[in-house]
Structures are given as C-alpha cells and as structure tokens.
HTML snippet that shows the backbone in 3Dmol.js (N, CA, C, O; Angstrom):
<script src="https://3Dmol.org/build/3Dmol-min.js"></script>
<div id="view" style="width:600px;height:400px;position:relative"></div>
<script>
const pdb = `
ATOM      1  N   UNK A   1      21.395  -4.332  12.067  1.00  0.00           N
ATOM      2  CA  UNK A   1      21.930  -4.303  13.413  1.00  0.00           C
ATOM      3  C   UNK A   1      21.639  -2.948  14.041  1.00  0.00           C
ATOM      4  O   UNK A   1      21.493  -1.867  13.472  1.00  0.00           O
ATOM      5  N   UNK A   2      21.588  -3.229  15.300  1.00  0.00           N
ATOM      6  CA  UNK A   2      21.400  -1.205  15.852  1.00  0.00           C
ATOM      7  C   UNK A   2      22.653  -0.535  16.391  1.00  0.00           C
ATOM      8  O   UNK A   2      23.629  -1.197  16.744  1.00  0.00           O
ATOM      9  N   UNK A   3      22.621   0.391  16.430  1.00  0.00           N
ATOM     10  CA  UNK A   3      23.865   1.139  16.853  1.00  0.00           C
ATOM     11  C   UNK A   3      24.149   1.088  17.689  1.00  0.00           C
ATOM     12  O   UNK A   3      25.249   0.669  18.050  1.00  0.00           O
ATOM     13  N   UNK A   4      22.637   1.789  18.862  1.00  0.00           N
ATOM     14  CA  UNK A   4      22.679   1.498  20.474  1.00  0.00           C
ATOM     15  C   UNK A   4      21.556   1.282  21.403  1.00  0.00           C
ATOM     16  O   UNK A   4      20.348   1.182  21.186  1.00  0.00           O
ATOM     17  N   UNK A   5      21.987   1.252  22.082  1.00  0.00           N
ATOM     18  CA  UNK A   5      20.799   0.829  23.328  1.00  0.00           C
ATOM     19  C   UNK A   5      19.351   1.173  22.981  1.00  0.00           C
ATOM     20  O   UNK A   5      18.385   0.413  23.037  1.00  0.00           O
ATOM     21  N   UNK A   6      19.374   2.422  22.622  1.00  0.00           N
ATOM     22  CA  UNK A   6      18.102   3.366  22.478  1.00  0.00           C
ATOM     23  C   UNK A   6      17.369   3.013  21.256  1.00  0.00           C
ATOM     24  O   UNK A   6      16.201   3.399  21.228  1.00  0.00           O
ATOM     25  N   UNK A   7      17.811   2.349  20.221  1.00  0.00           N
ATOM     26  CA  UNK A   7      17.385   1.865  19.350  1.00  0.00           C
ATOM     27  C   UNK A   7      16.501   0.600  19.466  1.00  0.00           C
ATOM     28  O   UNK A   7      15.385   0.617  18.948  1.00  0.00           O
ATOM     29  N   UNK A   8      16.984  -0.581  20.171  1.00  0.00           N
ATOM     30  CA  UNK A   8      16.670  -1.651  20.506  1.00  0.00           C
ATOM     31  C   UNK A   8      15.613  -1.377  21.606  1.00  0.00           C
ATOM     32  O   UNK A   8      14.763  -2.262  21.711  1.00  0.00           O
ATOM     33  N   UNK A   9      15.489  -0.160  22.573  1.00  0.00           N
ATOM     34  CA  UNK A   9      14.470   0.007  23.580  1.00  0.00           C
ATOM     35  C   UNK A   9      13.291   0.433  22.464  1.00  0.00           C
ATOM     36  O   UNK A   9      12.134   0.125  22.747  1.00  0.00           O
ATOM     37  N   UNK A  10      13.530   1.065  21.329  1.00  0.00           N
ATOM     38  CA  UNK A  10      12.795   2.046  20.905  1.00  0.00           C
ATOM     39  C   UNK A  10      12.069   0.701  19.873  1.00  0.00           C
ATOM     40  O   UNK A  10      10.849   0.723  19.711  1.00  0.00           O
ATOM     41  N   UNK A  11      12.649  -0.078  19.421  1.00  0.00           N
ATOM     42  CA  UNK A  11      12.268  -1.228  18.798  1.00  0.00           C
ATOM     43  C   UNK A  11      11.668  -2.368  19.234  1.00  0.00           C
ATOM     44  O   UNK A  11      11.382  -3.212  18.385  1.00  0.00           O
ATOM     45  N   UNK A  12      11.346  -2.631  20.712  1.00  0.00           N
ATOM     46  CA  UNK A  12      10.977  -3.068  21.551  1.00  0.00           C
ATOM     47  C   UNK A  12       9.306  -2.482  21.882  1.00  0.00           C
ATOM     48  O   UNK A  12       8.260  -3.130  21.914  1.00  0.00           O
ATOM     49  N   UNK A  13       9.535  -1.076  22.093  1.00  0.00           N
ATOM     50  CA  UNK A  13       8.585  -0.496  22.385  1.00  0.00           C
ATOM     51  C   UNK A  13       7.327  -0.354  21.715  1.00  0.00           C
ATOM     52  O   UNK A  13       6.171  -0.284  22.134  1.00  0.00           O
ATOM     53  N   UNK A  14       7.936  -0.324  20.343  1.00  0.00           N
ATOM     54  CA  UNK A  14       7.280  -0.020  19.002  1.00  0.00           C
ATOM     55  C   UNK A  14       5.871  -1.722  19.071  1.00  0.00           C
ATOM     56  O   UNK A  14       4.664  -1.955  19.137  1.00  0.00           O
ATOM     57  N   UNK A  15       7.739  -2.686  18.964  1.00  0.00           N
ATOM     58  CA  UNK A  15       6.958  -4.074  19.051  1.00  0.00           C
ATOM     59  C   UNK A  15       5.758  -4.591  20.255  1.00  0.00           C
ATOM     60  O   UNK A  15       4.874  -5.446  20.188  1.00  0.00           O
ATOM     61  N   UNK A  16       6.172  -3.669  21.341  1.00  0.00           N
ATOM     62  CA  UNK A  16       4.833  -3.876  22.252  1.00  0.00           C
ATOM     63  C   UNK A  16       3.622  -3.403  22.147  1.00  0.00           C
ATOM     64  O   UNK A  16       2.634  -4.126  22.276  1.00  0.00           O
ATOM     65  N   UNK A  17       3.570  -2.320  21.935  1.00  0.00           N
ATOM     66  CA  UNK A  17       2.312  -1.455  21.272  1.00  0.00           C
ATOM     67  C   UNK A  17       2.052  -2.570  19.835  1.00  0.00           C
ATOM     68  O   UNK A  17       0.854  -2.737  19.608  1.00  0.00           O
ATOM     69  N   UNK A  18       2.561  -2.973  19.323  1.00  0.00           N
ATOM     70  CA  UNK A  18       2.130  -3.459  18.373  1.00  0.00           C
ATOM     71  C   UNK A  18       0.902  -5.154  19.002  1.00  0.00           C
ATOM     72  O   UNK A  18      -0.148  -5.692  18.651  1.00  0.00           O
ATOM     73  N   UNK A  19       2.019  -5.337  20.111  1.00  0.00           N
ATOM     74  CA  UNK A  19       1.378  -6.646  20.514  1.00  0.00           C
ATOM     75  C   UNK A  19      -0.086  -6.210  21.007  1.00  0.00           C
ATOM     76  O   UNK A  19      -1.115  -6.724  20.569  1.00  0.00           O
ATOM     77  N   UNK A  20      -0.042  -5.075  22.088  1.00  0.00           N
ATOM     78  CA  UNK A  20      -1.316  -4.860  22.158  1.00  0.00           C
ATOM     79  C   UNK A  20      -2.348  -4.689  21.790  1.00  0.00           C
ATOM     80  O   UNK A  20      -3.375  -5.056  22.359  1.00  0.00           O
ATOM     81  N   UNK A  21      -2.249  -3.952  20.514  1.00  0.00           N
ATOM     82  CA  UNK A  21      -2.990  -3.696  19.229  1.00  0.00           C
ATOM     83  C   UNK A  21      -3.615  -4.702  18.610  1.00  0.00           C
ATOM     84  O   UNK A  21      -4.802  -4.558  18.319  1.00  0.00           O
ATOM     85  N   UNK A  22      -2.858  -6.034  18.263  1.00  0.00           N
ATOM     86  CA  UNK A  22      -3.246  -7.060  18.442  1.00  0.00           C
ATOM     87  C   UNK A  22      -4.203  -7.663  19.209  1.00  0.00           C
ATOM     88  O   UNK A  22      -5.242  -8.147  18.762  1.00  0.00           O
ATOM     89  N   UNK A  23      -3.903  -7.645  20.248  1.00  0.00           N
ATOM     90  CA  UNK A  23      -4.856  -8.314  21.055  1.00  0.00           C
ATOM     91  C   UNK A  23      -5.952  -7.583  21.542  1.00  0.00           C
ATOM     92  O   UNK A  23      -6.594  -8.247  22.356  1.00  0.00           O
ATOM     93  N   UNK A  24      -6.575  -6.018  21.264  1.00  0.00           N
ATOM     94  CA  UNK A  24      -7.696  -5.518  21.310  1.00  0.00           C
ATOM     95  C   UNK A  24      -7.965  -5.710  20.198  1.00  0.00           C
ATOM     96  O   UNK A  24      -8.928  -5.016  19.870  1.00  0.00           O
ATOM     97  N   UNK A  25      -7.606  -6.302  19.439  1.00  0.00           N
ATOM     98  CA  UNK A  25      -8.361  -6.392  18.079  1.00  0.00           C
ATOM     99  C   UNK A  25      -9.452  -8.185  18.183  1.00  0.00           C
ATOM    100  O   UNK A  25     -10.589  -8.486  17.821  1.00  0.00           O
ATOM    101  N   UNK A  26      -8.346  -8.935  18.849  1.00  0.00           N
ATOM    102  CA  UNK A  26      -9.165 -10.110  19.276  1.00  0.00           C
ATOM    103  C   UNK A  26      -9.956  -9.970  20.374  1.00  0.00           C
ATOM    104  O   UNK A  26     -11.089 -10.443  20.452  1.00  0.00           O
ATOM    105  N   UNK A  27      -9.291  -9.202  21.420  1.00  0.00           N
ATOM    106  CA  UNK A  27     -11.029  -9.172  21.976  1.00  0.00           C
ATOM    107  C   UNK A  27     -11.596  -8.294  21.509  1.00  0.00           C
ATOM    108  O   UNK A  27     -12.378  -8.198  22.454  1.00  0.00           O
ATOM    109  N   UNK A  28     -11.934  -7.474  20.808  1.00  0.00           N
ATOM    110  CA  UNK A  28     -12.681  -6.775  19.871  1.00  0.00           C
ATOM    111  C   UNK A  28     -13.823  -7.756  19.007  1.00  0.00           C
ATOM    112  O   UNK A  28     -15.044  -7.608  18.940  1.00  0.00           O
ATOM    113  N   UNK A  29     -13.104  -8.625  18.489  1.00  0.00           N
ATOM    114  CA  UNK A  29     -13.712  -9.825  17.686  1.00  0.00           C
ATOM    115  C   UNK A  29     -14.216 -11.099  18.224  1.00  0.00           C
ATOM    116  O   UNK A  29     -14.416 -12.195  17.700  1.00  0.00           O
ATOM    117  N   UNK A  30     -14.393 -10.552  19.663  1.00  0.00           N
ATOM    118  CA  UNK A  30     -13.986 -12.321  20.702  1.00  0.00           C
ATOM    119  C   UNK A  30     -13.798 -13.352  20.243  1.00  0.00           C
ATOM    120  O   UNK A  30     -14.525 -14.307  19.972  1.00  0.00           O
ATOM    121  N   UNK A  31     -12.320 -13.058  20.112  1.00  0.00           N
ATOM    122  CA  UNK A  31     -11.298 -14.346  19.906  1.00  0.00           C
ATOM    123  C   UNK A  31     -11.014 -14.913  20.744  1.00  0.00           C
ATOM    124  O   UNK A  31     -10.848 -16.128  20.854  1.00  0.00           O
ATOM    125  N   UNK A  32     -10.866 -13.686  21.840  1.00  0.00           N
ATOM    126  CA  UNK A  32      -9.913 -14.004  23.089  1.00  0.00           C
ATOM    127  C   UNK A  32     -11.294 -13.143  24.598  1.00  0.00           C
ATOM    128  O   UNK A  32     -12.111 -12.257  24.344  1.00  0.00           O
ATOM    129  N   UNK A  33     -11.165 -13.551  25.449  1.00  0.00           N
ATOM    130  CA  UNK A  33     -12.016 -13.309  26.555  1.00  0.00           C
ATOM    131  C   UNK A  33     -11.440 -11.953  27.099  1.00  0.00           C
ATOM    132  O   UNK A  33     -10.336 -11.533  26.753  1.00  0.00           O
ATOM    133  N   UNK A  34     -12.121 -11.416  27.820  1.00  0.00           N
ATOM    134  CA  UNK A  34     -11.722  -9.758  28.406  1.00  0.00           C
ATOM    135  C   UNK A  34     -10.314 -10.605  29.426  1.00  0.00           C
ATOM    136  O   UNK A  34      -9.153 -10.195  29.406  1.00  0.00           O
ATOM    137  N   UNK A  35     -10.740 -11.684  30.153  1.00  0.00           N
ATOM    138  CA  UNK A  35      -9.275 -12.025  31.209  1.00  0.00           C
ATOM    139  C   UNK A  35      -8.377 -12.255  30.216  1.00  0.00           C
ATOM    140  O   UNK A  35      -7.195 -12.018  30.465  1.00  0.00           O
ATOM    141  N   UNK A  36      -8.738 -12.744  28.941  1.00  0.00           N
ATOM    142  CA  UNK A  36      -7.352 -13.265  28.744  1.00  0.00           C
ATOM    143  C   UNK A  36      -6.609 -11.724  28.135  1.00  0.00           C
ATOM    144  O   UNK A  36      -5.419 -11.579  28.415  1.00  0.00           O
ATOM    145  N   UNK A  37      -7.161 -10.826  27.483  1.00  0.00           N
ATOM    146  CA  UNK A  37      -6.786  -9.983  27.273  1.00  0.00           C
ATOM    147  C   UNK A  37      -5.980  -9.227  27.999  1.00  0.00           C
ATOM    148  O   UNK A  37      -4.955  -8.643  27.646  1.00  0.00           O
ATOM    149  N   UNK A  38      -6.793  -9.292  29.630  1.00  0.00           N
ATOM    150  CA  UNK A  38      -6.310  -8.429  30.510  1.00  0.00           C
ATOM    151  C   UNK A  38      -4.677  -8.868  31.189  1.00  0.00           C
ATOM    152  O   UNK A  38      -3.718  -8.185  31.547  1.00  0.00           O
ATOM    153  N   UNK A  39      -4.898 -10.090  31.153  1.00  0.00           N
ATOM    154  CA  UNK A  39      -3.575 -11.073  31.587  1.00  0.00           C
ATOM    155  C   UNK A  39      -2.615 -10.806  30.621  1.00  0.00           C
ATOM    156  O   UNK A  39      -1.481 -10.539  31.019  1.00  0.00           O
ATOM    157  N   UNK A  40      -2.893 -10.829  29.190  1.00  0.00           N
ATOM    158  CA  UNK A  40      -1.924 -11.338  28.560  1.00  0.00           C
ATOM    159  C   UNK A  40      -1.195  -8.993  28.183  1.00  0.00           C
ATOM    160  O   UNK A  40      -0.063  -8.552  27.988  1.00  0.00           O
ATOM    161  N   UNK A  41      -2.272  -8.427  28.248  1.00  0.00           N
ATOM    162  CA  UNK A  41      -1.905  -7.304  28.230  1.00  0.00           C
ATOM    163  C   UNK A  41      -0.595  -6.726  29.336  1.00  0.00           C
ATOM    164  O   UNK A  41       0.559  -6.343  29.147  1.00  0.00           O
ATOM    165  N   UNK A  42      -1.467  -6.900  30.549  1.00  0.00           N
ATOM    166  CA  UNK A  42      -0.826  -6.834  31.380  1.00  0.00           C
ATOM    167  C   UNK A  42       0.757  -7.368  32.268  1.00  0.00           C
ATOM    168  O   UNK A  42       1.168  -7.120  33.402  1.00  0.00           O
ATOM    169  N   UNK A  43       1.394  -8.279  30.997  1.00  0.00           N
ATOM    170  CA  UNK A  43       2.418  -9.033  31.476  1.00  0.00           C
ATOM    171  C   UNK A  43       3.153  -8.465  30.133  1.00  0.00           C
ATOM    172  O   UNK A  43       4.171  -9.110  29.881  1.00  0.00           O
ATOM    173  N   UNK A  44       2.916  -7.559  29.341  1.00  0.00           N
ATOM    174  CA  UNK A  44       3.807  -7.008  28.788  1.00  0.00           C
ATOM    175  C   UNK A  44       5.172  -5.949  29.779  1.00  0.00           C
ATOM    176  O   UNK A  44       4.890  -5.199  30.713  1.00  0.00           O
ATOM    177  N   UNK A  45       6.348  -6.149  29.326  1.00  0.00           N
ATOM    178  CA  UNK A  45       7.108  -5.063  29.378  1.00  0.00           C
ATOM    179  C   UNK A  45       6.933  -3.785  28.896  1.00  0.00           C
ATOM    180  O   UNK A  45       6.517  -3.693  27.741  1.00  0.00           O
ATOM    181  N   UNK A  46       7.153  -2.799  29.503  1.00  0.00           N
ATOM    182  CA  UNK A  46       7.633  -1.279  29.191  1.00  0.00           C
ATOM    183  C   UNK A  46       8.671  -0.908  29.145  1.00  0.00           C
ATOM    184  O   UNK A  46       9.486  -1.100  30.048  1.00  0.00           O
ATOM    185  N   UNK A  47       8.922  -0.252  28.031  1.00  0.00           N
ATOM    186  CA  UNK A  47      10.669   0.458  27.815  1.00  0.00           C
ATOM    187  C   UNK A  47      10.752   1.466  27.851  1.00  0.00           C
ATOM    188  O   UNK A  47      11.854   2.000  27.719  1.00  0.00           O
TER     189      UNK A  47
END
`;
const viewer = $3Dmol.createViewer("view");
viewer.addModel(pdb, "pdb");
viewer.setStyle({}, {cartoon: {color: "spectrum"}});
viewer.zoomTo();
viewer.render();
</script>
C-alpha cells in the first residue's frame, strides 16, 4: 500500500516511462507504425 499521494504519482510516473519504453522498442522493431506510436505515446498522462 503507499503512504501518500507522492508515492502513487511517483509510481505512476515510473509506470509511464516504462510504457513508453515499450513502445519505442516496437517501433524500433516495426511492430507498431511511427502513427501508432505517436498516438499511442502521446495520450499518455504526466505526473
């Protein structure tokens, strides 16, 4: 469980960078197309 707020932003944050990472790795490998990358990058949150 987290203590507070800042934890859960900070765990969030972590998890987004992670998503992205991800997905330059598929279009890296074209898995995924530069739009879809760019779309699906781009509709991430920031914390």
């Amino acid at each position: 469980m987290y203590s507070n707020i800042d934890d859960v932003k900070k765990e969030l944050k972590e998890l987004c960078l992670e998503y992205v990472t991800i997905l330059e790795k598929l279009k890296d490998e074209k898995m995924i197309t530069e739009e879809t990358f760019e779309k699906c990058s781009s509709q991430k949150k920031y914390f």
